[in-house]
C-alpha positions in Angstrom: -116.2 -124.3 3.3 -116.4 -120.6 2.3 -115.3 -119.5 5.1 -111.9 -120.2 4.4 -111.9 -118.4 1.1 -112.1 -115.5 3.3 -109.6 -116.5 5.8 -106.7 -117.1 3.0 -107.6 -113.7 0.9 -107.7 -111.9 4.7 -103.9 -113.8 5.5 -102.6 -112.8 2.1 -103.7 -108.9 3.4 -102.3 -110.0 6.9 -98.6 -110.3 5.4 -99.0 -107.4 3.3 -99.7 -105.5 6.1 -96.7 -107.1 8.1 -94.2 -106.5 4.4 -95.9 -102.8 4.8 -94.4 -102.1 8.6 -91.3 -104.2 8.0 -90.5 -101.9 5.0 -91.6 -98.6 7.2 -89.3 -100.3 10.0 -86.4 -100.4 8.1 -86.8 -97.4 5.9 -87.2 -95.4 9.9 -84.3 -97.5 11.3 -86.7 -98.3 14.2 -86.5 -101.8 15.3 -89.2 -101.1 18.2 -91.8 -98.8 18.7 -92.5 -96.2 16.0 -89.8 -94.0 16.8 -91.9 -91.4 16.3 -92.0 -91.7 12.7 -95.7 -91.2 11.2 -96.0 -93.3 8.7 -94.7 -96.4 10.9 -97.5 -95.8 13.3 -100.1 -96.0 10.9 -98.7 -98.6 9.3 -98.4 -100.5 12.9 -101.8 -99.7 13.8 -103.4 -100.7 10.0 -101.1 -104.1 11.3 -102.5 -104.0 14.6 -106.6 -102.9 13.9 -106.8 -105.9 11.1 -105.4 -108.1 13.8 -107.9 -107.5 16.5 -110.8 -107.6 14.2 -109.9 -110.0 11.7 -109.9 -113.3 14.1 -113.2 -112.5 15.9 -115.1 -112.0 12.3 -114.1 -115.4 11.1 -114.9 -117.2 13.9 -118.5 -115.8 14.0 -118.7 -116.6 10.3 -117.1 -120.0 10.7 -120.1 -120.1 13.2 -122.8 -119.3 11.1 -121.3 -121.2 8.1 -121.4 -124.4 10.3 -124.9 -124.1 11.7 -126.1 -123.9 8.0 -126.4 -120.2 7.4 -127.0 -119.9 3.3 -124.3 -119.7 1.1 -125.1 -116.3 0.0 -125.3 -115.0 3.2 -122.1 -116.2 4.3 -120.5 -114.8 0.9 -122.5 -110.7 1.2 -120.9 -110.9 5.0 -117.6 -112.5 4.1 -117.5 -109.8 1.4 -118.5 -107.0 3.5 -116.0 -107.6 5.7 -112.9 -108.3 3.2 -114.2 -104.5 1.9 -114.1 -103.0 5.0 -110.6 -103.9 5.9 -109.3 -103.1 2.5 -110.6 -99.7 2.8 -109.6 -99.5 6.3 -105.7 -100.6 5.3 -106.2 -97.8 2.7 -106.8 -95.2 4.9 -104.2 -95.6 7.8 -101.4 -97.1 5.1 -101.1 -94.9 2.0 -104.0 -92.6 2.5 -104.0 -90.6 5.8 -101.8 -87.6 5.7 -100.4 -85.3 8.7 -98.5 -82.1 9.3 -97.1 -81.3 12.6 -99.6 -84.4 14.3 -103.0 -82.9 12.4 -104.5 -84.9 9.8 -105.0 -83.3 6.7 -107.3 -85.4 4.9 -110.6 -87.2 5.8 -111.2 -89.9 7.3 -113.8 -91.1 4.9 -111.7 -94.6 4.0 -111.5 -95.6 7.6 -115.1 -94.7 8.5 -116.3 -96.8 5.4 -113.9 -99.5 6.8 -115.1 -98.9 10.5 -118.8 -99.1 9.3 -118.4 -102.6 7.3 -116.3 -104.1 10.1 -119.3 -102.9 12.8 -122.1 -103.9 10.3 -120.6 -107.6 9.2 -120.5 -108.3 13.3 -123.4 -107.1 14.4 -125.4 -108.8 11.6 -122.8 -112.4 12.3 -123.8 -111.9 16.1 -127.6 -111.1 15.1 -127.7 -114.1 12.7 -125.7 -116.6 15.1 -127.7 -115.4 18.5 -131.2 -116.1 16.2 -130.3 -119.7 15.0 -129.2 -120.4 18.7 -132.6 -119.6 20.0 -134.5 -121.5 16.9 -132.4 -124.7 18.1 -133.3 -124.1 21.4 -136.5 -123.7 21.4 -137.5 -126.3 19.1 
């Protein structure tokens, strides 16, 4: 199943991600919350974003991977996806700078991130919804 290529390179981000705020954690001496330290938000919310996406894009790939979706297809949307999160976990880990709460560099590596994550489920839903209706209707 390819699918679950994508699922073990997207775990091995999910702990880096978790290593990232544990290391932000103890460096801030915060064992809750961000204490208002900066760069443990964004690394709790890189965490966080990654975990409310991630789940709900392999499952509609799992989806379309199991009603026979080609194997191309399956790979452009599984890598689409893996890009957009890296890029994303770019921006709000290492990337993303403030000064008194204002950001002072672009956004352009979350937006790219953003865009690939919106793209890879609207075309999953799109593709899924589609091969629903062809089995129904014939």
């Amino acid at each position: 199943m390819i699918v679950s290529l994508y699922a073990s390179l997207l775990a091995i981000i999910f702990v880096y991600l978790s290593i990232l705020v544990i290391k932000a954690r103890v460096s801030a001496q915060v064992a809750l919350g961000s204490g208002r330290s900066k760069l443990l938000e964004q690394r709790i919310r890189a965490h966080a974003n990654f975990s409310e996406y991630t789940p709900f894009v392999l499952l509609l790939l799992f989806m379309a991977e199991y009603q026979g979706v080609a194997i191309y297809i399956i790979h452009l949307l599984g890598i689409l996806f893996l890009t957009g999160r890296i890029s994303h976990l770019y921006a709000l880990a290492f990337y993303e700078k403030y000064e008194n709460d204002k950001l002072k560099t672009s956004l352009k590596y979350r937006q790219i991130g953003m865009v690939c994550t919106f793209i890879t489920i609207t075309l999953c839903a799109v593709v899924n919804l589609v091969l629903f209706l062809i089995k129904l209707f014939s």
